[in-house]
N, C-alpha and C positions, 0 to 999 in steps of 0.2 A: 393483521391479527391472525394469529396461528392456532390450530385446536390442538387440545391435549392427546394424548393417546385415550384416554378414557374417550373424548367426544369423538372421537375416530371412528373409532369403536364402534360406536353408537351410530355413529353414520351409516356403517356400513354394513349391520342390523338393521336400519329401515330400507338398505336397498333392497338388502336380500328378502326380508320379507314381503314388499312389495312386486319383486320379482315372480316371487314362490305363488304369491296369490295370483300373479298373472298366467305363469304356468299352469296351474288348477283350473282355468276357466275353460272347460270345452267351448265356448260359440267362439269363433273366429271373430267378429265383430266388436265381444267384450273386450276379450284378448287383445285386438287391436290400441284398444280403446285405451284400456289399462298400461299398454305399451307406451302411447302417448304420454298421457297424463306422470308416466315417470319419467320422458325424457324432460317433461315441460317442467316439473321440480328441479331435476338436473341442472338444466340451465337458467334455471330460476337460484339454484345455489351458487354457480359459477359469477353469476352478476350479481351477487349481495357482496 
């Protein structure tokens, strides 16, 4: 199944904002944290 450019898009809209809010986070430990939890999507997307 292939996504359109529009859902593309949009994909890559939630990484960057998810990124950006991890950037923001002073404590080293959120940050961390927040690092994980988007790689865990990631590869939560690559296996659907």
């Amino acid at each position: 199944m292939k996504m359109t450019d529009s859902q593309f898009k949009g994909f890559i809209r939630f990484v960057l904002d998810a990124l950006a809010e991890m950037k923001a986070e002073d404590d080293p430990a959120k940050r961390e944290e927040k690092l994980e939890k988007i790689m865990a999507n990631l590869q939560k997307t690559l296996e659907d």
